[in-house]
C-alpha positions as CSV (number, residue, x, y, z in Angstrom):
1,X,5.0,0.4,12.5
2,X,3.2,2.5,10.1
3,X,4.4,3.1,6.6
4,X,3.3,5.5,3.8
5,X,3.3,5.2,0.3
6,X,2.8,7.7,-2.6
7,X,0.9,5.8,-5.6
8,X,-0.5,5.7,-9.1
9,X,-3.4,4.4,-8.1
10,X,-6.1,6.6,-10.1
11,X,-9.5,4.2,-9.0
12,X,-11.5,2.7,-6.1
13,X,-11.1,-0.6,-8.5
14,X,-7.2,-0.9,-8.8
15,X,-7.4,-0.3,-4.9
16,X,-9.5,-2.8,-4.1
17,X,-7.2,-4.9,-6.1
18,X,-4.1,-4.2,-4.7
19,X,-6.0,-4.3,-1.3
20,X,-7.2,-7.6,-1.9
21,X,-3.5,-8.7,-3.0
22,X,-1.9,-7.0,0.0
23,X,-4.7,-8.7,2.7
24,X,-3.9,-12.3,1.1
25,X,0.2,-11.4,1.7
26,X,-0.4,-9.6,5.0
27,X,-3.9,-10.4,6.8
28,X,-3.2,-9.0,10.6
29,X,-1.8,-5.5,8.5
30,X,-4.4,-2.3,8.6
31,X,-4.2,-1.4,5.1
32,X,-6.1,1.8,3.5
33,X,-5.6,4.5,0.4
34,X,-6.6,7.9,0.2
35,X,-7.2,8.4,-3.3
36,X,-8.4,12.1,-2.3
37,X,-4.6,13.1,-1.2
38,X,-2.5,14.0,-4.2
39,X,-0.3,11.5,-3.8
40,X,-2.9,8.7,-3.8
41,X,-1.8,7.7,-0.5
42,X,-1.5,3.7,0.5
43,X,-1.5,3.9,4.3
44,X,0.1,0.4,6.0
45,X,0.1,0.0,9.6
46,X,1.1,-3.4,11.6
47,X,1.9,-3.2,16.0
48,X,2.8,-7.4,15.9
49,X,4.6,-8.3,12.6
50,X,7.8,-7.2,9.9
51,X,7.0,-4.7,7.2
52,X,8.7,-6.6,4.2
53,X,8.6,-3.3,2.0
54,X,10.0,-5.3,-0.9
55,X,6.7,-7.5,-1.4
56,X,4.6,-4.5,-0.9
57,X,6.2,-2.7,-3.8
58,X,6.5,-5.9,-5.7
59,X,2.9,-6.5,-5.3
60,X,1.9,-3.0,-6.8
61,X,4.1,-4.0,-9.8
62,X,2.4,-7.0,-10.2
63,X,-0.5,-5.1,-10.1
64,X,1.1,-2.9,-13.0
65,X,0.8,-0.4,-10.1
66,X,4.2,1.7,-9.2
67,X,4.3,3.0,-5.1
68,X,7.3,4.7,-2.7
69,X,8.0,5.2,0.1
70,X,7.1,8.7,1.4
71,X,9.8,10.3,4.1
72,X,9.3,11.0,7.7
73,X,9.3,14.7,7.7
């Protein structure tokens, strides 16, 4: 399961944060941003476990950070 996210996050530091709250929450999940994409991408990908979308946005707003979902096109 892959999911993408569109972000506010402007820095290499608030992603490492986020990163570093997202690995704690989810530590077998491939987790990566693309702060060069205009949508400051957050790129999550799991093969083995649930994708509780809830505590990923909820850990960005913890973060003071703000994400969604991006649709399949």
């Amino acid at each position: 399961m892959v999911e993408v996210f569109k972000t506010n996050v402007q820095t290499v530091d608030q992603a490492a944060v986020v990163m570093f709250h997202l690995k704690r929450e989810f530590p077998d999940f491939q987790i990566d941003f693309d702060l060069e994409d205009c949508d400051n991408i957050l790129r999550i990908e799991t093969v083995t476990h649930f994708m509780d979308i809830e505590t990923i946005l909820r850990t960005l707003k913890n973060c003071g950070l703000h994400a969604e979902i991006l649709p399949d096109i």
